[in-house]
ChimeraX commands (.cxc) that place a marker at each C-alpha (Angstrom):
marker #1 position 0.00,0.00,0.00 radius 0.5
marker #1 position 1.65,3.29,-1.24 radius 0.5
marker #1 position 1.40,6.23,1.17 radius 0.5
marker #1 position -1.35,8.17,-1.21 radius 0.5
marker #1 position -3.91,5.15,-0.32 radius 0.5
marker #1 position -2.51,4.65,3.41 radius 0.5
marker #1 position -3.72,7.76,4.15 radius 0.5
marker #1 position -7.00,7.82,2.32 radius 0.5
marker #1 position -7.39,4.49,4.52 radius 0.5
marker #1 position -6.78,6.31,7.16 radius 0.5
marker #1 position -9.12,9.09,7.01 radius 0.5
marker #1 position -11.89,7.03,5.54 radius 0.5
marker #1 position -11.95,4.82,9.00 radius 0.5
marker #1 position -10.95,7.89,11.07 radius 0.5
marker #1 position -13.88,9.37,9.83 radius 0.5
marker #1 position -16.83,6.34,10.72 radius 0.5
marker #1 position -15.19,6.39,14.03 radius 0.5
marker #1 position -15.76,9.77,14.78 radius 0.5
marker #1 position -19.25,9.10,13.81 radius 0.5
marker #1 position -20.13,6.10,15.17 radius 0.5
marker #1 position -18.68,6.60,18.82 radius 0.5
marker #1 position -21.49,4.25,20.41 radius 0.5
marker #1 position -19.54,1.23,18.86 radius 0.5
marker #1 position -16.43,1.95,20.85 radius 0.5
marker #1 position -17.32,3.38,23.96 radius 0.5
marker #1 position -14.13,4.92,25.70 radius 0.5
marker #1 position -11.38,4.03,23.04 radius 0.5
marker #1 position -9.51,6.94,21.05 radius 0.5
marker #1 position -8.84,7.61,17.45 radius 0.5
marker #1 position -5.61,7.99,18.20 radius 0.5
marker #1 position -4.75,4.35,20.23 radius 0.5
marker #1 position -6.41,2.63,17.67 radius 0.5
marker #1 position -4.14,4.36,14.63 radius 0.5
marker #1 position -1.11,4.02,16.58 radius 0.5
marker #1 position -1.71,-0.04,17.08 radius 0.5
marker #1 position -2.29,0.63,12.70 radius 0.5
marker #1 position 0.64,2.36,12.71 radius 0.5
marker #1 position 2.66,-0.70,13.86 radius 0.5
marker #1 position 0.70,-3.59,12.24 radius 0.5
marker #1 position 0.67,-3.55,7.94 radius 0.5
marker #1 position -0.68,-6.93,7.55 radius 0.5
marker #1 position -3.69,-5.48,9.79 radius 0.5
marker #1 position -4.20,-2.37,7.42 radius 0.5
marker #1 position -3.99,-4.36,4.19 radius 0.5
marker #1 position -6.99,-6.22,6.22 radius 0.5
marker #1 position -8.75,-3.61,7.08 radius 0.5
marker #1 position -7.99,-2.16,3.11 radius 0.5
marker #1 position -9.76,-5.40,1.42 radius 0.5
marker #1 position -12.89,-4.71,4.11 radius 0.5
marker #1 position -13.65,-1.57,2.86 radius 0.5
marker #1 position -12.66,-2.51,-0.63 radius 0.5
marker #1 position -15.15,-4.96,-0.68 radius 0.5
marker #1 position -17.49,-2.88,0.77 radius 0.5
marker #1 position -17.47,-4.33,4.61 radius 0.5
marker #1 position -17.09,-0.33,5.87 radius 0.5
marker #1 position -15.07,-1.57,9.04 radius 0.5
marker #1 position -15.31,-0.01,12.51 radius 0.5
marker #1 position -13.81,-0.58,15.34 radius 0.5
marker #1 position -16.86,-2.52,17.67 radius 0.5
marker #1 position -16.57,-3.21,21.42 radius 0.5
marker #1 position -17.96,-6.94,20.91 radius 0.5
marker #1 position -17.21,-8.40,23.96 radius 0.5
marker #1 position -15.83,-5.42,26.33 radius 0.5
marker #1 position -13.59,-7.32,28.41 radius 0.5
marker #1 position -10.05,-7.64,25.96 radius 0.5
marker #1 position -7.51,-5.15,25.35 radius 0.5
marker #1 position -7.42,-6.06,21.46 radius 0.5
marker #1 position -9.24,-3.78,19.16 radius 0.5
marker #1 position -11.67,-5.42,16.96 radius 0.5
marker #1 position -12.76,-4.30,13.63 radius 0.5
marker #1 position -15.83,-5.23,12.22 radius 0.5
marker #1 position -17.54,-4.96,9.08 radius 0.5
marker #1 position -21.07,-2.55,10.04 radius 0.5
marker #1 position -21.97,-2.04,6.21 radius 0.5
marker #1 position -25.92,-2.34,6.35 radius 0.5
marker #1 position -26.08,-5.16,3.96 radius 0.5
marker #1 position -23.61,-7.95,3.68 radius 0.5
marker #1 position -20.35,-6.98,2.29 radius 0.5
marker #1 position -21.68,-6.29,-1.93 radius 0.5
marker #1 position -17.84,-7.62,-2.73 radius 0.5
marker #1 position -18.29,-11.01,-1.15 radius 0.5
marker #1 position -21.58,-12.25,-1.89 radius 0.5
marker #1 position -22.64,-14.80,-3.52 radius 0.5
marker #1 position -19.89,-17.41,-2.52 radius 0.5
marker #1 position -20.62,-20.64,-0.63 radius 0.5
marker #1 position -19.22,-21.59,3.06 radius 0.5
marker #1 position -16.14,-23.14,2.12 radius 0.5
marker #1 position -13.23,-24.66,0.09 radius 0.5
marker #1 position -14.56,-27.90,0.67 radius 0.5
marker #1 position -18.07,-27.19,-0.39 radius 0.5
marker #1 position -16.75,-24.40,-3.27 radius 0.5
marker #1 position -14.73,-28.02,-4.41 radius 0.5
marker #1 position -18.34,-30.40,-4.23 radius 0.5
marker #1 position -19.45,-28.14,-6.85 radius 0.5
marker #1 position -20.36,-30.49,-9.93 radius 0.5
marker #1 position -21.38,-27.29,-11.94 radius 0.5
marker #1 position -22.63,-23.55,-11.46 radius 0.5
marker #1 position -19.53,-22.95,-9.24 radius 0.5
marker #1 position -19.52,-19.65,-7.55 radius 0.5
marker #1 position -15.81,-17.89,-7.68 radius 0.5
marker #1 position -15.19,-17.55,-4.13 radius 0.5
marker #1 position -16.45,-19.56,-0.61 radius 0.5
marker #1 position -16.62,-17.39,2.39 radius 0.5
marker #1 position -13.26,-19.20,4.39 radius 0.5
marker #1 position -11.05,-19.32,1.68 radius 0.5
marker #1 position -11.58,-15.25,1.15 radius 0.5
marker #1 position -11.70,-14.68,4.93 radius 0.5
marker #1 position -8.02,-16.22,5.20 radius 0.5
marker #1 position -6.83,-14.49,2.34 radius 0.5
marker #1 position -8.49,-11.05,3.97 radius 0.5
marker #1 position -6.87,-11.58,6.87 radius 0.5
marker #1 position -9.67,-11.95,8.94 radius 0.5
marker #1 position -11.96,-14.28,10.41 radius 0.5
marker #1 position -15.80,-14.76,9.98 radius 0.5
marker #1 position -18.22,-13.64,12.73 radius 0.5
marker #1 position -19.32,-15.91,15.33 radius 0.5
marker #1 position -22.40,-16.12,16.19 radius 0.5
marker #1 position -21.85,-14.90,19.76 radius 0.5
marker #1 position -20.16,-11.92,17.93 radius 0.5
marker #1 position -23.15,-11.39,14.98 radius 0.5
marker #1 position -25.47,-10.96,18.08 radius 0.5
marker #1 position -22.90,-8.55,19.55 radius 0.5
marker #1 position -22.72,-6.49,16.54 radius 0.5
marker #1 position -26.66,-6.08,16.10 radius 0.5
marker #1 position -26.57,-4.21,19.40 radius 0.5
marker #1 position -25.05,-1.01,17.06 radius 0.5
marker #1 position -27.57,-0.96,14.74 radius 0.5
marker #1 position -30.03,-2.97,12.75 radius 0.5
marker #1 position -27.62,-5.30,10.20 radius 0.5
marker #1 position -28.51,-7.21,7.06 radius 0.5
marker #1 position -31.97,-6.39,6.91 radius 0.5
marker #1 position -31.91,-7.72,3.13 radius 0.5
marker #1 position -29.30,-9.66,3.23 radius 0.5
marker #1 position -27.56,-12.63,5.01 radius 0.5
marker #1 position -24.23,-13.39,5.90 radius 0.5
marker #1 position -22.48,-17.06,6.94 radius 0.5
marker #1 position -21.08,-16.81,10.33 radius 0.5
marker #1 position -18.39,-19.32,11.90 radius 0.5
marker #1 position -19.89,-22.90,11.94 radius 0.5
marker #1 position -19.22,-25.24,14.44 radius 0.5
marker #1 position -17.08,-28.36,13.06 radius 0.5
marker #1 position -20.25,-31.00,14.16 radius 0.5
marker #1 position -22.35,-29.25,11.82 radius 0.5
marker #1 position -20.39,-28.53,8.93 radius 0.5
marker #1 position -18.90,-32.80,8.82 radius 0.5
marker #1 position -22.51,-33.35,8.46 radius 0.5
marker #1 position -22.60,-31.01,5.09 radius 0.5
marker #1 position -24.65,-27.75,6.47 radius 0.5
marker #1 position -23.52,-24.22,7.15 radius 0.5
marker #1 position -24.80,-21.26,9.30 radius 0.5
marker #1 position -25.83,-17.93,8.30 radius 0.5
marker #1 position -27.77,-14.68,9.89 radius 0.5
marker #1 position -29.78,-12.06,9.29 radius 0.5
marker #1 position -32.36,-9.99,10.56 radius 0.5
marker #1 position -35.89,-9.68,10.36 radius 0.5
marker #1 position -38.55,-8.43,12.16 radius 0.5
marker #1 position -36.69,-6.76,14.80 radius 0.5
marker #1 position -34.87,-10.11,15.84 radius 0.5
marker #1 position -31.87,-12.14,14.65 radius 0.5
marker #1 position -31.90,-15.73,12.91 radius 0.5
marker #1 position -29.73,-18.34,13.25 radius 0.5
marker #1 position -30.36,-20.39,9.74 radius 0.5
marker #1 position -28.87,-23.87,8.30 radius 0.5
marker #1 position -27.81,-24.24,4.64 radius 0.5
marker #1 position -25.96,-26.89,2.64 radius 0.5
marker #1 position -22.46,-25.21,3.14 radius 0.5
marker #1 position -22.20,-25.62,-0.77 radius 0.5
marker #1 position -24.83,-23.41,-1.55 radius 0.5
marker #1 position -24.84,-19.72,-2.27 radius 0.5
marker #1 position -27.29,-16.74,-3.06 radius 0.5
marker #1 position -26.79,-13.22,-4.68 radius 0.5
marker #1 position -28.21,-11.84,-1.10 radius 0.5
marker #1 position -25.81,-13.98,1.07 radius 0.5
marker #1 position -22.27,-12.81,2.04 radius 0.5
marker #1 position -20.34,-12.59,4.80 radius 0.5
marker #1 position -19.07,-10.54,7.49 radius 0.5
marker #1 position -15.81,-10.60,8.98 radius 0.5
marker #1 position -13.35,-9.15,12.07 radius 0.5
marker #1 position -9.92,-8.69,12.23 radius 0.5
marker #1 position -8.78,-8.47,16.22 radius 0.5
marker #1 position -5.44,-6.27,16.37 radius 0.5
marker link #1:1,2 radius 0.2
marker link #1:2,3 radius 0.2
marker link #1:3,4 radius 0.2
marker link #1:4,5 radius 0.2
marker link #1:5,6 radius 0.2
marker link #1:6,7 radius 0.2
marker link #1:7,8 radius 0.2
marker link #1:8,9 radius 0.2
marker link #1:9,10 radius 0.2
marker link #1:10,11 radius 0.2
marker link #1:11,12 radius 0.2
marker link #1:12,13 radius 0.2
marker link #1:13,14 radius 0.2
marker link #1:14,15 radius 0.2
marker link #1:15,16 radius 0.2
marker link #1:16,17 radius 0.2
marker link #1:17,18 radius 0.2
marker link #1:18,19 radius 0.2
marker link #1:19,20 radius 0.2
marker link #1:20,21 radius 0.2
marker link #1:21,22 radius 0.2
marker link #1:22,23 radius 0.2
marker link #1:23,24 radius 0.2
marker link #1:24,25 radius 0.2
marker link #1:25,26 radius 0.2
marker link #1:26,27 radius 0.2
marker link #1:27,28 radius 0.2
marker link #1:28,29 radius 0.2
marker link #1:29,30 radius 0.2
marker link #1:30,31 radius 0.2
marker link #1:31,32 radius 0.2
marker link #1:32,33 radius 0.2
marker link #1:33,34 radius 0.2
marker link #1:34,35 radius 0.2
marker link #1:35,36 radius 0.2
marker link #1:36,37 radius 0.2
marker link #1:37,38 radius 0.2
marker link #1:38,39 radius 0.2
marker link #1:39,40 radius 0.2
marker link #1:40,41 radius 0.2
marker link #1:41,42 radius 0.2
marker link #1:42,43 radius 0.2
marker link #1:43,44 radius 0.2
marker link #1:44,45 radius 0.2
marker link #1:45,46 radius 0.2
marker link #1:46,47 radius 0.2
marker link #1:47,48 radius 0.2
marker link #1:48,49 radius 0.2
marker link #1:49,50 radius 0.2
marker link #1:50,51 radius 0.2
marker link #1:51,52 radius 0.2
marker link #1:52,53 radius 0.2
marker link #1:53,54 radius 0.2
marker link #1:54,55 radius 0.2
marker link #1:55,56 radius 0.2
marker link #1:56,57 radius 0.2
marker link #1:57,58 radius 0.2
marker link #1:58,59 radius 0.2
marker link #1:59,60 radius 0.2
marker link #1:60,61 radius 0.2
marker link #1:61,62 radius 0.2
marker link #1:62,63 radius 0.2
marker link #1:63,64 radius 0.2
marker link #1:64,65 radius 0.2
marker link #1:65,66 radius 0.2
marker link #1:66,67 radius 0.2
marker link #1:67,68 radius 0.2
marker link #1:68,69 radius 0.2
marker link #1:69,70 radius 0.2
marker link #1:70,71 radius 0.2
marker link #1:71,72 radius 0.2
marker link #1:72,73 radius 0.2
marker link #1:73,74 radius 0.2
marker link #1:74,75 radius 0.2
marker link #1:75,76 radius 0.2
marker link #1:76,77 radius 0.2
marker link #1:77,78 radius 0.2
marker link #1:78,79 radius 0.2
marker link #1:79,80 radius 0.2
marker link #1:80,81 radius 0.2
marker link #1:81,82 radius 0.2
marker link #1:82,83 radius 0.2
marker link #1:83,84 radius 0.2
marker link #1:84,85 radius 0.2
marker link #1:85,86 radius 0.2
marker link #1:86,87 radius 0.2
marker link #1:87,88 radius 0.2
marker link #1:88,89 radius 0.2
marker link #1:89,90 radius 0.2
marker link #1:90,91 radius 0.2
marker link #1:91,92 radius 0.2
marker link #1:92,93 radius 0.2
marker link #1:93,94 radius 0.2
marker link #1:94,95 radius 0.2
marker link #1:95,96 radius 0.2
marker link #1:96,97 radius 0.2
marker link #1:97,98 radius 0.2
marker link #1:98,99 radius 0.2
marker link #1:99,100 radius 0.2
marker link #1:100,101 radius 0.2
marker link #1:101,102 radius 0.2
marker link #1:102,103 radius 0.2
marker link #1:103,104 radius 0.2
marker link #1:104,105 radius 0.2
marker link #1:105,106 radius 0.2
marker link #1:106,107 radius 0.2
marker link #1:107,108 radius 0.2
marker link #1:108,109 radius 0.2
marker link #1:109,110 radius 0.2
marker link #1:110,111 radius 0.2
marker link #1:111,112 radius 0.2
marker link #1:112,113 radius 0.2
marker link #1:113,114 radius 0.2
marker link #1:114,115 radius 0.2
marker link #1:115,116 radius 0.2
marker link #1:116,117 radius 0.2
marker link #1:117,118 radius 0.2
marker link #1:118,119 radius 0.2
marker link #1:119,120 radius 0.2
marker link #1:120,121 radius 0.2
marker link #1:121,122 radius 0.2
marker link #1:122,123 radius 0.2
marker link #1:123,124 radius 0.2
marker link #1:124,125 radius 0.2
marker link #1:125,126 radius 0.2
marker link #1:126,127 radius 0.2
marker link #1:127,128 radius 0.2
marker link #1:128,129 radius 0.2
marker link #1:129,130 radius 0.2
marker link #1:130,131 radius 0.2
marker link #1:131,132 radius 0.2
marker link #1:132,133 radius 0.2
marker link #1:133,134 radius 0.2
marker link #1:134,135 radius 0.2
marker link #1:135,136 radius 0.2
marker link #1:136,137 radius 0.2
marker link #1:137,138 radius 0.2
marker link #1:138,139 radius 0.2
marker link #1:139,140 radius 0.2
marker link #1:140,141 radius 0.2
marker link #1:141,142 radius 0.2
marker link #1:142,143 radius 0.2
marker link #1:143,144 radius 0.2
marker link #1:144,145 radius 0.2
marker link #1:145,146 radius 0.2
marker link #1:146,147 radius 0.2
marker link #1:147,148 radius 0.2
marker link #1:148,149 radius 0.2
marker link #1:149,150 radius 0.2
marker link #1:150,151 radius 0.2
marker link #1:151,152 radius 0.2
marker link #1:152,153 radius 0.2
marker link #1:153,154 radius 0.2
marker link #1:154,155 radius 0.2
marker link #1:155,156 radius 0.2
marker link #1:156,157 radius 0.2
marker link #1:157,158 radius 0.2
marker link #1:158,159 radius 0.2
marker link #1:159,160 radius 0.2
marker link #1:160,161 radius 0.2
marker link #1:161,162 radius 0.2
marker link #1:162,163 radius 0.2
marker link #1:163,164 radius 0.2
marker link #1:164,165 radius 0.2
marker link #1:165,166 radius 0.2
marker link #1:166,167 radius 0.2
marker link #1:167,168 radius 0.2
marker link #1:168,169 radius 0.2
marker link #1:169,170 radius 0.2
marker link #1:170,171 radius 0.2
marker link #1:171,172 radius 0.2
marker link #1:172,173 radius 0.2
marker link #1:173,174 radius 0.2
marker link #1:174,175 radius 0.2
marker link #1:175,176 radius 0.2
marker link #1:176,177 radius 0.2
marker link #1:177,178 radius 0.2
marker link #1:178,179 radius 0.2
marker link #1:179,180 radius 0.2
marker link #1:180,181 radius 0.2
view
């Protein structure tokens, strides 16, 4: 990352802190860029999130650790990383109709780690998330040996826990990720 986008970065999430101050309750701007300043592998992270559209904050998610955790609030699922299935080995079970991405695989490559669901719930606290959409959270390793996935959303002022075939996918289903620095 050149210094022209590192600062554009920089502003960009400087800027939805600054306006979103009930996601991080007591933490400063300036604490959370100097931990930035010192991590690149953490800003290239946080770089793919908003290039795909996840418009990362930082979110208090669990109030209790001294890590700051970024998490994508965009609305709707992340538009960049929809439409991909729940993993490598589901993308892989595929026969035909293949979508280009599954939700791990891109994840790892982001840097960052799907939402639990423990965290999902957390994150609904700040606001009212995927109203249209759905996004695959972590899935516990019982479920997904058995072929299914889980994914969230919310409707009607509550939040769903869902099952899927981990191999399938939908134009309104992403995911949402968090990168803990």
């Amino acid at each position: 990352m050149n210094t022209k986008e590192r600062d554009a970065l920089f502003r960009t999430l400087a800027a939805r802190f600054e306006r979103n101050t009930h996601r991080h309750p007591g933490i400063a701007w300036l604490e959370v860029r100097a931990r930035l300043d010192a991590n690149a592998a953490a800003l290239r992270a946080l770089s793919e999130m908003e290039a795909t559209g996840g418009e990362p904050d930082v979110v208090s998610l669990d109030g209790e650790s001294a890590e700051y955790t970024f998490c994508d609030c965009s609305a709707e699922s992340p538009v960049g990383r929809r439409s991909c299935c729940y993993d490598q080995d589901a993308l892989d079970s595929r026969k035909e109709n293949k979508p280009a991405h599954s939700a791990v695989a891109m994840a790892a490559g982001m840097g960052i780690t799907l939402l639990t669901e423990a965290e999902y719930r957390a994150l609904q606290a700040f606001g009212a998330f995927d109203l249209k959409t759905s996004s695959w959270i972590s899935t516990p390793s019982h479920i997904r040996a058995l072929g299914g996935a889980l994914f969230c959303d919310r409707r009607y002022d509550t939040v769903f826990v869902y099952h899927n075939g981990a191999s399938s996918y939908y134009a309104a289903r992403g995911f949402r990720g968090c990168l803990r620095l």
